[in-house]
C-alpha positions in Angstrom: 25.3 -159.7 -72.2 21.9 -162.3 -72.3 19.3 -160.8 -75.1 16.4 -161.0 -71.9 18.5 -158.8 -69.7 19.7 -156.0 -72.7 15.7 -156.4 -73.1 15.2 -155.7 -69.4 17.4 -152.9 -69.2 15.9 -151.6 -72.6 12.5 -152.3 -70.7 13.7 -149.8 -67.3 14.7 -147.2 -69.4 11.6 -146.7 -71.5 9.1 -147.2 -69.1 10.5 -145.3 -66.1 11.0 -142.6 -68.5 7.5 -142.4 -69.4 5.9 -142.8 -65.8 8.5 -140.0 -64.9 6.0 -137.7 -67.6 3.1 -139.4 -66.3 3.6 -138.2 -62.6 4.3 -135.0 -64.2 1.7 -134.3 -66.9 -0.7 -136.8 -66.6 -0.1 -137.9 -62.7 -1.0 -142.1 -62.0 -4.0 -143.4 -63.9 -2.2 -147.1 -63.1 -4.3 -148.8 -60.5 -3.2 -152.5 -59.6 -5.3 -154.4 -56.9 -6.0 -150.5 -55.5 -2.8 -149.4 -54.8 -1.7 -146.6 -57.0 2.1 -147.2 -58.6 3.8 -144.1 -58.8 7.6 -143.2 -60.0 10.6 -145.4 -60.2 8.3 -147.9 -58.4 6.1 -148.9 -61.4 9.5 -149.6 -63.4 9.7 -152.5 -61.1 6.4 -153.9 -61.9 7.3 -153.9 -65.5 10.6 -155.1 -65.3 9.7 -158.6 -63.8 7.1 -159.2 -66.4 8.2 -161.0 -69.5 4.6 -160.7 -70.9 5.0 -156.5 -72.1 5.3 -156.1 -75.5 6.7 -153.2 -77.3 3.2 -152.7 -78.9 1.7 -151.7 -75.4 4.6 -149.3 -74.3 3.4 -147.3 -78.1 0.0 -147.5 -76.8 0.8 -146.4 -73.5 2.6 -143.5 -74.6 -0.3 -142.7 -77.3 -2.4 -142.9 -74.1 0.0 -140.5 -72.3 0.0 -137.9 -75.0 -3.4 -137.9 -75.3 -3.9 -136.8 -71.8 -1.2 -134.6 -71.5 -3.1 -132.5 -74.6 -6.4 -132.5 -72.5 -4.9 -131.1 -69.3 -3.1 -128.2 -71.8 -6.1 -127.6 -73.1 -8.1 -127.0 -69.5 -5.0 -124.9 -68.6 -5.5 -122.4 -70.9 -9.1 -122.2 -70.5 -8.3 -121.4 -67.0 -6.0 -118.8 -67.9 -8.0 -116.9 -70.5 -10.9 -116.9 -67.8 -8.4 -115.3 -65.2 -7.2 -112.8 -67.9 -10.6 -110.8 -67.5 -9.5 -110.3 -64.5 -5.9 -108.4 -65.4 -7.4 -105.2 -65.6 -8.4 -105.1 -61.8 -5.5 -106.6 -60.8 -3.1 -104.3 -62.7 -2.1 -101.1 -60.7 -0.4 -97.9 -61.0 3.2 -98.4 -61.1 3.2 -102.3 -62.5 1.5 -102.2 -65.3 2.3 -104.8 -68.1 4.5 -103.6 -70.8 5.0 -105.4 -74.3 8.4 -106.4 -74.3 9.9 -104.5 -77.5 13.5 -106.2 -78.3 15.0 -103.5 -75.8 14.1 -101.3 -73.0 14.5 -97.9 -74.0 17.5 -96.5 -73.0 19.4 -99.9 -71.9 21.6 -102.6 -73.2 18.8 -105.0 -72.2 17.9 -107.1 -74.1 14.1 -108.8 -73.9 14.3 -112.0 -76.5 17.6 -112.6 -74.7 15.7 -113.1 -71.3 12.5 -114.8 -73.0 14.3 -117.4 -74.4 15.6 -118.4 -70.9 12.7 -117.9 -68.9 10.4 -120.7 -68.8 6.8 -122.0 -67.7 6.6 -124.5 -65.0 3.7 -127.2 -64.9 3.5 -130.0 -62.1 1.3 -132.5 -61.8 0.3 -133.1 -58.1 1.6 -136.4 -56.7 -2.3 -137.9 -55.5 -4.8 -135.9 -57.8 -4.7 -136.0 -61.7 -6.9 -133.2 -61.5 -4.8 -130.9 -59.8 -1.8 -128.9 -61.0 0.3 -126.2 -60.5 2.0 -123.9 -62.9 5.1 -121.2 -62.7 8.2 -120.0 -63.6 11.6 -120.6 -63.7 15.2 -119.6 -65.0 17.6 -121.9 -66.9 21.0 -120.6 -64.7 22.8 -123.3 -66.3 23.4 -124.1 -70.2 23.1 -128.1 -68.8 19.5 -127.1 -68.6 19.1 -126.3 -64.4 16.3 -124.7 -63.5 15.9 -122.6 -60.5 12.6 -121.5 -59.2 10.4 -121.1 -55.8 10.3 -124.2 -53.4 6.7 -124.0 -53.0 6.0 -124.2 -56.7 7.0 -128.3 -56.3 5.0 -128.8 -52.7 1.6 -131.3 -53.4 -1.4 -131.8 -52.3 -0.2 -133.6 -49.2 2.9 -131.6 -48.5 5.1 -133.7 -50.3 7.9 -132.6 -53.1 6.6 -133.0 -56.5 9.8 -134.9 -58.4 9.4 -134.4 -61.9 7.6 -131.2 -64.1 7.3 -130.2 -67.3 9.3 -127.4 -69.2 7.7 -125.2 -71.6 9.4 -122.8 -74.0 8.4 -119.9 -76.2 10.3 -117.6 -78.4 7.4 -115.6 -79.4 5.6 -112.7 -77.4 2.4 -113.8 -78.7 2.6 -117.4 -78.7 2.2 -119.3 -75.6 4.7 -121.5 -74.0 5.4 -125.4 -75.4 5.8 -127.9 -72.7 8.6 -129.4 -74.6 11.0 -131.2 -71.7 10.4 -132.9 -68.4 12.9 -132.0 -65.7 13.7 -133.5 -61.9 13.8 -131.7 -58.6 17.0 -132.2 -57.4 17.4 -129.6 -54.6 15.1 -127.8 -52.3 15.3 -125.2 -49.7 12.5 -125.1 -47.6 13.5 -121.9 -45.8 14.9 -120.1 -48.9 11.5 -120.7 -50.8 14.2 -121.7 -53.8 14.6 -125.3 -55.4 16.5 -126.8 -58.4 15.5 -128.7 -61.3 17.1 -130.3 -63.7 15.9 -131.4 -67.4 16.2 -134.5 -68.3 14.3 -135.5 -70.9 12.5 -134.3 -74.3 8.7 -135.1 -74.0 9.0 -136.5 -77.3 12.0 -138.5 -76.9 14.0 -136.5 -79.2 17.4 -135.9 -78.3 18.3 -132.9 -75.7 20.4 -130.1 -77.2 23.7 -129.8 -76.6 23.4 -126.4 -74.3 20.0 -124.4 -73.0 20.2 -120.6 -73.4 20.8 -119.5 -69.5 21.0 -115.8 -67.9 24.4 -115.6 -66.4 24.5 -115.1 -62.2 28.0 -113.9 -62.4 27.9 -110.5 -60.2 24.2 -110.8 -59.0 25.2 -110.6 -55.6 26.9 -107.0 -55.9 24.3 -105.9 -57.9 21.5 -107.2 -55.5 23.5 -105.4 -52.4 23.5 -102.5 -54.6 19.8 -101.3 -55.3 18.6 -98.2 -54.1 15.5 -97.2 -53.3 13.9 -96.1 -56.4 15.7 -98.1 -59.1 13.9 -99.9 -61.7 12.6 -103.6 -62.0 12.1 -105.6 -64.6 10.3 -108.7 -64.0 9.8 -111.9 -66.6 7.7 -114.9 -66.2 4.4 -116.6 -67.0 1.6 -114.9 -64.5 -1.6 -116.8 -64.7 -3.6 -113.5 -65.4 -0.9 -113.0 -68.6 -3.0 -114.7 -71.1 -0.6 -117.8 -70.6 1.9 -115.9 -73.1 5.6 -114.3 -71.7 4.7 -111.4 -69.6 7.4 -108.9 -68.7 6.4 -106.2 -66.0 7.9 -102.8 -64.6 8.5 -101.6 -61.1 10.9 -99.8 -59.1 12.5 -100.8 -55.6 10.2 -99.9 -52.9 12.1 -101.4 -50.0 13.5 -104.3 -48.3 12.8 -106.9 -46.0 15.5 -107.6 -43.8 18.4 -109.6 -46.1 16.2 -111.7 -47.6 13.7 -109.7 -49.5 13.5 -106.8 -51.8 10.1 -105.2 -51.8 9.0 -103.3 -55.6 6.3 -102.1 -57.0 6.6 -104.5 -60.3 3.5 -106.4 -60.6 3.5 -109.7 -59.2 1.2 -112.7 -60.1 1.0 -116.1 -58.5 2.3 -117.4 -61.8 5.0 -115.3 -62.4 6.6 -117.0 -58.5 9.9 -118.6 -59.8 11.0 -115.9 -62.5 13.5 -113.6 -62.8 13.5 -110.0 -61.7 16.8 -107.6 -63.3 17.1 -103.9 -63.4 18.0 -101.6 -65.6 21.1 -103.2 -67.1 19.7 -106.2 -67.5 21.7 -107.3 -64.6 20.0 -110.3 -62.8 19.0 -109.5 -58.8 16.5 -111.7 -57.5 13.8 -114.4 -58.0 10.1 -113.2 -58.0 8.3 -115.1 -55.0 5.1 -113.6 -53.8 2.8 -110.4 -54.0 0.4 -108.5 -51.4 -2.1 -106.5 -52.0 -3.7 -103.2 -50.2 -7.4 -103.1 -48.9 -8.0 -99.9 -50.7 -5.6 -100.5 -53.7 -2.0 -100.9 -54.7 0.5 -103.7 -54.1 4.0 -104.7 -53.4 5.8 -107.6 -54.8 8.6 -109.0 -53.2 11.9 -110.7 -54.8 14.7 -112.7 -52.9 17.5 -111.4 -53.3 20.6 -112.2 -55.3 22.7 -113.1 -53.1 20.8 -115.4 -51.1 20.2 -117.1 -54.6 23.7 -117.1 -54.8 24.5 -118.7 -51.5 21.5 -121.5 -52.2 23.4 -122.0 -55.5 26.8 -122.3 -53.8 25.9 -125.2 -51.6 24.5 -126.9 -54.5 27.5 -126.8 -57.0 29.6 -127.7 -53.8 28.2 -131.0 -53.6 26.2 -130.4 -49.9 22.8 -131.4 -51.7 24.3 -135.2 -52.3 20.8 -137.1 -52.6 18.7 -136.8 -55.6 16.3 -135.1 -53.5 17.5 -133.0 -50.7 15.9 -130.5 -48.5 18.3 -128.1 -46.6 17.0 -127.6 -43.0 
């Protein structure tokens, strides 16, 4: 194969890779004759110049970095402001528990869900300013990610392709964005969506599994839940001082098939998570909260085993594009 086209390919593969974390983290700051190159577009650009050195990809990605660290560093301003607000927001029957590495009286274990539970953050696709943050469940040891569909909707209405990943394995330490993953399936109706990670943020090589709750039986369990049962929620809420925040409810109701009403607290941030009960058994994704005019509120989860159906026609190949929306 010629050196100049090994040197091209080389060329796709690095800078693609790095506009995919700039549309994520760092959104376009590339302006050429005032039209702004976003995505797998820009690689184009690049590839047909012979003039880029390896020098200004270093730089680039120094550039990168740098700005990545400056929008972590806004985002948790923003959330310790908001945490002044948790005690207002907290109510009888959700209140925040620490996690301890068990809830009393169950096989549950809490590290085992924290380590599989992770922060969303997506840049939107036509401000750099603006950004969106979650959560999300690895299902899959390949590193899928499933979360709400709205979570990945910009600015303009449009899916948000790639977002970063953040980790933590400490209850007091705040998540790491460590991994940039892809949308690669979306249900606009089912408010659910999948990503997929694909890439270290530091180029570093992705481990060989992810750690992933298991699915297997959700369904059941979901169709099983009686009034009065306790939930367990886990995700990042934005009033949770940016740290793993695991919250307590009971099932208050349901919402036709889709949705299981509780009285587990419920913050914009913690949309995408996982909700289990006692067992530990997995039963639904956290997707929205209301609240009362004179106090209280409900959260409401979607149910396991419309997760399950979502999660069918993915692994049965029906969501063939790279992107795909089911109608």
């Amino acid at each position: 194969m010629p050196d100049e086209v090994v040197k091209k390919i080389r060329y796709q593969r690095i800078i693609s890779l790095r506009q995919a974390l700039f549309m994520v983290l760092l959104a376009a700051l590339l302006t050429f004759a005032g039209q702004i190159i976003v995505g797998i577009t820009t690689y184009y650009r690049y590839a047909d110049s012979k003039e880029i050195s390896d020098a200004e990809i270093v730089d680039r990605q120094s550039s990168l970095e740098k700005r990545l660290r400056e929008i972590e560093a806004v985002c948790r301003t923003d959330k310790i402001v908001l945490e002044n607000r948790l005690n207002d927001l907290i109510e009888p029957g959700g209140a925040l528990i620490k996690p301890t590495s068990r809830v009393n009286g169950s096989s549950f274990s809490v590290e085992r869900v924290m380590g599989s539970v992770v922060e969303i953050t997506c840049l939107d696709n036509t401000d750099p300013d603006i950004f969106y943050t979650g959560s999300g469940t690895i299902i899959d040891r390949s590193g899928l990610v499933l979360t709400n569909q709205h979570l990945l909707v910009s600015s303009e209405g449009a899916l948000i392709h790639f977002c970063g990943i953040g980790f933590t394995t400490e209850i007091q330490l705040p998540p790491q964005v460590e991994y940039i993953a892809e949308t690669v399936a979306a249900d606009r109706d089912a408010d659910l969506a999948i990503l997929q990670i694909v890439e270290h943020l530091d180029s570093k090589p992705l481990p060989d599994f992810f750690p992933a709750i298991t699915l297997v039986g959700s369904r059941l369990t979901a169709q099983e839940l009686k009034l009065g049962d306790e939930v367990f929620i886990a995700g990042y809420p934005g009033v949770g001082a940016e740290t793993f925040t695991f919250t307590q409810g009971v099932v208050s109701g349901r919402v036709g098939k889709k949705l299981i009403k509780t009285s587990a607290l419920i913050d914009s941030g913690t949309s995408g998570g996982a909700a289990f009960n006692f067992n530990g058994d997995y039963i639904g994704l956290p997707t929205a909260a209301a609240r009362g005019d004179i106090g209280g509120s409900l959260g409401y989860l979607i149910a396991a085993d419309i997760v399950d159906e979502f999660l069918q026609d993915y692994y049965a190949g029906e969501l063939n594009s790279s992107v795909n929306f089911i109608e």
